[in-house]
C-alpha positions in Angstrom: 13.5 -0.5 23.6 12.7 1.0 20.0 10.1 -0.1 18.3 9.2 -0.4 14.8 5.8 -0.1 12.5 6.1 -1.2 9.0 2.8 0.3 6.8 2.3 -1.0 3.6 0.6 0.1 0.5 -0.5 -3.0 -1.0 -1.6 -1.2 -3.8 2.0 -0.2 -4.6 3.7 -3.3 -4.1 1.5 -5.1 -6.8 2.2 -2.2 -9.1 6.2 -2.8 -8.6 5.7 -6.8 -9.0 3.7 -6.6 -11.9 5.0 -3.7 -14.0 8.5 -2.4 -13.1 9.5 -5.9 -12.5 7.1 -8.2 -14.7 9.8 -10.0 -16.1 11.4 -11.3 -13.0 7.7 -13.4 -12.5 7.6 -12.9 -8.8 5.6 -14.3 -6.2 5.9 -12.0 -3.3 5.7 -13.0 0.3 4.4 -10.3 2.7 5.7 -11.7 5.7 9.3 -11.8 4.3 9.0 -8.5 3.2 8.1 -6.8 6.5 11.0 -8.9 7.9 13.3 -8.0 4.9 12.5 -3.9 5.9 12.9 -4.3 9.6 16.4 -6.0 8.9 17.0 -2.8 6.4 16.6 -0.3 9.5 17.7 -2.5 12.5 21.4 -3.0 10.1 20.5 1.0 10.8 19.4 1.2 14.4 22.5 1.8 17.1 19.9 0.0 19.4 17.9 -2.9 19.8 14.5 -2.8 18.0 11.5 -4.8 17.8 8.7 -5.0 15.9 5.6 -3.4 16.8 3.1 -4.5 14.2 3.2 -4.7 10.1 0.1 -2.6 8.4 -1.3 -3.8 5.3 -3.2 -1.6 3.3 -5.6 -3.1 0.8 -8.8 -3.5 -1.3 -11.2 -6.4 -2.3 -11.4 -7.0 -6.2 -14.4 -5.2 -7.6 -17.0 -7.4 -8.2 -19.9 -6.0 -10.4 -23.2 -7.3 -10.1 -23.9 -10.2 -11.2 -19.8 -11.3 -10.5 -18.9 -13.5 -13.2 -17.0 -17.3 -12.7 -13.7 -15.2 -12.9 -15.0 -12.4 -10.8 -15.8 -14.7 -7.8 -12.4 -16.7 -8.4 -10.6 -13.3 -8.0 -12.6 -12.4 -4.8 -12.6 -16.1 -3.1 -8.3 -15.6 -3.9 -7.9 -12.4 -2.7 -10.0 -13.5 0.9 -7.9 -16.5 1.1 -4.9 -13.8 1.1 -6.4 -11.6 3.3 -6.7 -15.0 5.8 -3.6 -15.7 5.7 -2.1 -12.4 6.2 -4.3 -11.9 9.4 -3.2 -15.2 11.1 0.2 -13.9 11.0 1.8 -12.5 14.4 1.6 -9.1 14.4 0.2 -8.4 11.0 -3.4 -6.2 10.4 -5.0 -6.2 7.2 -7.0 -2.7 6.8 -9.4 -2.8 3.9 -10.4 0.5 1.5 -12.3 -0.5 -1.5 -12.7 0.5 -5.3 -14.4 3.1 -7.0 -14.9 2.7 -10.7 -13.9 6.5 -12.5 -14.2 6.0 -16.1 -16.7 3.7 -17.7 -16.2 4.4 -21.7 -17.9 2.1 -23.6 -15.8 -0.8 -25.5 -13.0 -0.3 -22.8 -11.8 -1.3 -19.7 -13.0 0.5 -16.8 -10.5 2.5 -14.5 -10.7 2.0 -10.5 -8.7 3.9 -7.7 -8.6 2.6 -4.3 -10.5 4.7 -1.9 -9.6 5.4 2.2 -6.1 3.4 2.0 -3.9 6.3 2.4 -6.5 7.8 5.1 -6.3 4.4 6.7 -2.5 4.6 6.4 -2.5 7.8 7.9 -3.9 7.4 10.7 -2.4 4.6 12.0 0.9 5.9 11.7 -0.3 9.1 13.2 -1.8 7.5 16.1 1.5 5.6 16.7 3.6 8.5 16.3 1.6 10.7 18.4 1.3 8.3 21.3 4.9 7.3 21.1 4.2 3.8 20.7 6.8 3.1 18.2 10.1 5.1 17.6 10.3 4.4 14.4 8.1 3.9 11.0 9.0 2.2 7.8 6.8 3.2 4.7 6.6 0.8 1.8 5.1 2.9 -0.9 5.3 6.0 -3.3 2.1 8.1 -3.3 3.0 11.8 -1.8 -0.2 12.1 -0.7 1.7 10.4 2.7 4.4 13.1 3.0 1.9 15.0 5.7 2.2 11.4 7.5 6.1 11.5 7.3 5.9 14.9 8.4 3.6 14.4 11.5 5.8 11.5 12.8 8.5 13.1 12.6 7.2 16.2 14.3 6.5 13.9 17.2 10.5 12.4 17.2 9.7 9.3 15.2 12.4 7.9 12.6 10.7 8.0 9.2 12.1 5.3 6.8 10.8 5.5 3.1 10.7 2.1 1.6 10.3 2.9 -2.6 10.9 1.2 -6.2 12.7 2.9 -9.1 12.9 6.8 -9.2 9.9 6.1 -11.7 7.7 4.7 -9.2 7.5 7.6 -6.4 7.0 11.1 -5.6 10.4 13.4 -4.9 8.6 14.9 -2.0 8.0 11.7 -0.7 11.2 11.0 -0.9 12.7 14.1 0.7 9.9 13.7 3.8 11.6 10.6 4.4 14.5 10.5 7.1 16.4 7.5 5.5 15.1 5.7 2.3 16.0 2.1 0.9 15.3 1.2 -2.9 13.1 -2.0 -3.4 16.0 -3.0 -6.1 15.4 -6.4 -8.2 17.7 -7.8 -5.5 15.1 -7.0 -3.0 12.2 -7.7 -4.9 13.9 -11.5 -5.2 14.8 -11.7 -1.4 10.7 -11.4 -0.7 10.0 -13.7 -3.0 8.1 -16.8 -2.4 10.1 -20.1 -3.2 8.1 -21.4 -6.7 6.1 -24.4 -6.0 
């Protein structure tokens, strides 16, 4: 039977809820979103395919020391998330953290995740290489991952490309991928959780 991974770059996903579609005031649902890309590619898949295990790629709030009230609200939310998406069957959280890169006094500080597309990589290597799963669905838009697209595929894995508007990606990672599905406002609203 074929088998699908879903990987996805947390990181990204936020970025798509909160800026390209802000106005929509969605709250997104994880679970329905790996189940809303493995109904994209089986619609796709001659054969029967199951799913191997959803990757999510992440990293804790930065907390400076001392935290402040709203700095340990943001952490103590963020680990309730990261609970809930572990108890779910065939999920894995993998963690990278922040570094802070620009400091400028009177402004906000800047922070870029660290080790979540080596993490990504990786896994999906791993996978690939051992023929675990037959195919790979990639929810994000950084082209660092198009040496990831390539290795899979060099190893006969399907390499689906899961991306937001043209805005939001790199071409190259779009050309690495095999097949590609926009995350359209139709999507965006299908992974939505129900208000409440």
């Amino acid at each position: 039977m074929a088998r699908l991974a879903v990987f996805v770059d947390g990181g990204y996903v936020e970025g798509l809820r909160t800026r390209q579609f802000r106005r929509l005031r969605l709250r997104l649902d994880i679970q329905m979103l790996a189940e809303h890309v493995r109904q994209v590619v089986v619609e796709a898949t001659p054969e029967p395919l199951d799913l191997f295990r959803t990757y999510y790629y992440t990293c804790p709030p930065f907390q400076p020391d001392p935290p402040t009230d709203d700095d340990r609200y943001r952490t103590a939310g963020y680990r309730r998330f990261v609970k809930a998406l572990t108890q779910l069957p065939r999920f894995q959280v993998r963690e990278g953290h922040l570094r802070q890169v620009d400091a400028r006094e009177n402004q906000r500080p800047t922070f870029v995740q660290k080790q979540v597309d080596l993490l990504l990589g990786l896994d999906a290597a791993l996978l690939a290489g051992r023929q675990i799963v037959t195919h790979i669905a990639v929810v994000a838009g950084d082209g660092d991952f198009v040496p990831v697209l390539d290795v899979a595929k060099s190893e006969g894995v399907s390499v689906w490309l899961f991306h937001g508007p043209r805005s939001t990606y790199a071409y190259d990672l779009w050309l690495a991928a095999d097949e590609r599905h926009e995350m359209d406002e139709a999507f965006m609203r299908d992974i939505a959780r129900a208000p409440g």
